[in-house]
Each structure stands twice: as structure tokens, then as C-alpha cells.
C-alpha positions in Angstrom: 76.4 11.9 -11.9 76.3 8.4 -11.8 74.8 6.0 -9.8 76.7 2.7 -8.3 74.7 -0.3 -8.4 73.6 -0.5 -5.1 72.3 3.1 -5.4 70.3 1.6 -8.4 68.9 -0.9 -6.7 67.7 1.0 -3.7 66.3 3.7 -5.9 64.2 0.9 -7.6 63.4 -0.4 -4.7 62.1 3.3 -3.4 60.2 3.7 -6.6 58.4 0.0 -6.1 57.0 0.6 -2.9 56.2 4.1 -3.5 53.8 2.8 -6.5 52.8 0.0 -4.1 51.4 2.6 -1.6 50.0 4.6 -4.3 47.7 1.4 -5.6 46.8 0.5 -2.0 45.7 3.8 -1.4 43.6 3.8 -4.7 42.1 0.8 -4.3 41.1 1.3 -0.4 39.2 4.8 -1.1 38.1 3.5 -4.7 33.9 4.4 -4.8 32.0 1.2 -4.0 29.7 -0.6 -6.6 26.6 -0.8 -3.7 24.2 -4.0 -4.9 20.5 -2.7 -5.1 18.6 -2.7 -1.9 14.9 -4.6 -2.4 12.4 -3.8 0.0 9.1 -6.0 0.7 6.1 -3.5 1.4 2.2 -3.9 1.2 -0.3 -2.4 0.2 -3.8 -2.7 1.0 -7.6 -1.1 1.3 -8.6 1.1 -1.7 -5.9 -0.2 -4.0 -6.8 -2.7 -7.0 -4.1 -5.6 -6.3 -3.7 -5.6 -2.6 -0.5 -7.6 -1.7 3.1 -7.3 -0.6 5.4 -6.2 -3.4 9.3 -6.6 -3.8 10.0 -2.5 -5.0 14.0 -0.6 -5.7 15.3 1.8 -2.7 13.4 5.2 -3.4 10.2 3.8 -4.5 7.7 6.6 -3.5 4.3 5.8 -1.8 2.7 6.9 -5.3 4.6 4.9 -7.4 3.7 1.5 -5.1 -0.2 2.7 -5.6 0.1 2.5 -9.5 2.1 -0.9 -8.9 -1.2 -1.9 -7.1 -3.1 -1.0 -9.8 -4.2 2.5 -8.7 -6.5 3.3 -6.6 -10.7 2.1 -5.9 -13.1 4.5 -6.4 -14.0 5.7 -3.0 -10.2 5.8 -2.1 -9.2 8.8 0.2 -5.9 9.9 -0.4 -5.9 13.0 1.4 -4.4 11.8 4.5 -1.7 9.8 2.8 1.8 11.7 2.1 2.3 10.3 -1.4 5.9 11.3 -2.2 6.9 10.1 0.8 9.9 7.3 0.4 8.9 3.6 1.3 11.1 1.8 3.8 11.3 -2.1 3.9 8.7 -3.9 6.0 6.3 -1.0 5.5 2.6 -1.5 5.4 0.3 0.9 3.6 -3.3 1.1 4.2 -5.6 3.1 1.9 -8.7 4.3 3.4 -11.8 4.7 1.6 -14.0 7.9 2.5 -15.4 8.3 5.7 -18.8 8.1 5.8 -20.5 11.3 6.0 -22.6 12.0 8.9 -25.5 13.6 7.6 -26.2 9.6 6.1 -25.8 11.0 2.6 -24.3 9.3 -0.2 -21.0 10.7 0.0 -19.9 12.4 -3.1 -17.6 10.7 -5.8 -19.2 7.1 -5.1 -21.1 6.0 -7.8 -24.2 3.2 -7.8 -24.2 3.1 -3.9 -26.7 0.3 -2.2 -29.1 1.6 0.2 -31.3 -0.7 2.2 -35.2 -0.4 4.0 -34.4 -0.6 7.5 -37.4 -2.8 9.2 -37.2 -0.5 12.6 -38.1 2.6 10.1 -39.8 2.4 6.6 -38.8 5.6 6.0 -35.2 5.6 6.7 -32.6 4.6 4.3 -29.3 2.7 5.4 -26.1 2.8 3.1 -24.9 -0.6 3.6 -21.4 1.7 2.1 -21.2 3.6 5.2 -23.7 2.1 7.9 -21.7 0.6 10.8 -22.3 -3.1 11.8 -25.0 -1.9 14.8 -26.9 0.1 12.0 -27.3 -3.3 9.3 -27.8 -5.1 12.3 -31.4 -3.1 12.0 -32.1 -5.1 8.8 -34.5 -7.9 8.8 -32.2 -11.2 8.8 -29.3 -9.4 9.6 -27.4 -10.6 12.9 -23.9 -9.4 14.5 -21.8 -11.7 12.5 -23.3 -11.1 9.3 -22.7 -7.7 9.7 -18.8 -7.4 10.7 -18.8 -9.6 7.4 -20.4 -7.0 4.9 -18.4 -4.3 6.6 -15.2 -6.6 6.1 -16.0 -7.3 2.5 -16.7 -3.5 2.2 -13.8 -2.3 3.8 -11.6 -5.3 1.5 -13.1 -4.9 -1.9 -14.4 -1.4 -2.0 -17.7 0.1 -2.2 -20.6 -2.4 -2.9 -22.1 -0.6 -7.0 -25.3 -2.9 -6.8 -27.7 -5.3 -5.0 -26.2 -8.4 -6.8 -22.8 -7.5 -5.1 -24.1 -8.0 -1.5 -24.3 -11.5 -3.0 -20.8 -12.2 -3.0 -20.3 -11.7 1.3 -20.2 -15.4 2.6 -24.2 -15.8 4.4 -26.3 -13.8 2.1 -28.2 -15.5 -0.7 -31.0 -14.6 -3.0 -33.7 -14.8 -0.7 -31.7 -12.8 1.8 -31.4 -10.3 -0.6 -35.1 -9.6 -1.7 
């Protein structure tokens, strides 16, 4: 069985397009190369390196806190979900230990900073967990100085020692003694 020319040529022809489809088909439905996705989160509160951080699609929650440098002492975790996936534009916010209402020290928090409250020489205030009315009992102690050491509480962690009252903006030596 021979083929005329013309049956040749359409038989090529046939063959041509039939590999064309082929390599469109291919190459439509070929898997994708995806770029990887960045997301910008941030982290702040009990973490060492509060900030916003550039992290890979999957990052966990507990992978950002060791990014942050781990966590303050004082930190509560317990109501964070720590294998949770992070999603871009996320914001983080790690709690430190609620105070505990019996005005102990709570456990776990070393070196805390108690104060003599003027209205009471026998009571004790945890300048850790007191709210702003409660240092507002202290002797030179007004509103705004207040919101400011429960700011640079809530910011930096627990205060460990006298000297560290020293660093919130309006208290001084004197203040101090």
C-alpha cells in the first residue's frame, strides 16, 4: 500500500497538528512554579523584639515568638493557640499574667517591686500588678504618672528592681526613695 503524494502530505499535516495539540495541552495544565508568598505580622507584649516581621506562608504563631526572641518572663501563653498559622497583616499580642487578686506576687515572676502605700503603712502595692487608681495611692504619684508605669509595664515586662522604676519618663531618684 502506497501512499500518493498528496496523501503524504495530508498525513503529515495530520500528524503536525495532532503533536501541536498535544504540546498546548501540556503546557496549559503544566503545574505552576507559585513565587513565595511573604506576610508582614507583629508581634508585641511579652516578647523580647517586639516589631513587625516579614515571615514564609505557614509560619506558625510559635515559630514568630522564637523570631521575637521568645518570650518575657511573666508571659502568659495559655490563651494563645500557638500552632495556629499566621496570615498577613496579623497582629499578635502576648499578655503577661494577670494579676492575681488575692494582691500576691503571682508565681513564676521573679524580683517583683512592691511599694509602701502612704494611705496604709501596712499594705503593700505591686507596682507589677496594681492598676493606675492603686499607684495613684503613692505619695507623688498622680494620674499621668501612673498610666505611664503601667505603660512601661505592660511594654517592657515586669519591673525586677527599684532602679528599673527609674527608667519610666517622670520618676527620678528622689521620687524613688
Amino acid at each position: 500500500m502506497f501512499l500518493t503524494r498528496r496523501e503524504r502530505i495530508f498525513a503529515v499535516l495530520a500528524l503536525g497538528f495532532a503533536l501541536l495539540f498535544v504540546g498546548v495541552v501540556w503546557w496549559v495544565n503544566r503545574p505552576q512554579e507559585k513565587a513565595p508568598v511573604v506576610l508582614v505580622v507583629q508581634i508585641e507584649g511579652g516578647v523580647h523584639r517586639p516589631g513587625v516581621y516579614q515571615v514564609p506562608e505557614g509560619t506558625r504563631v510559635y515559630e514568630l515568638i522564637e523570631r521575637a526572641g521568645g518570650v518575657k518572663e511573666g508571659a502568659d501563653l495559655s490563651g494563645l493557640n500557638l500552632a495556629a498559622p499566621l496570615y498577613d497583616g496579623q497582629k499578635i499580642a502576648i499578655p503577661f499574667a494577670p494579676p492575681s487578686s488575692s494582691g500576691e506576687v503571682p508565681e513564676g515572676v521573679s524580683s517583683q517591686v512592691a511599694a509602701r502605700s502612704s494611705v496604709a503603712s501596712s499594705s503593700l502595692i505591686n507596682v507589677n500588678t496594681a492598676s493606675p487608681k492603686e499607684l495613684e495611692s503613692l505619695p507623688g504619684i498622680g494620674e499621668v504618672l501612673a498610666q505611664r508605669i503601667v505603660e512601661y509595664r505592660e511594654t517592657h515586662g515586669p519591673f525586677r528592681s527599684p532602679e528599673d522604676l527609674l527608667k519610666v519618663k517622670g520618676i527620678g531618684p528622689r521620687k524613688l526613695e
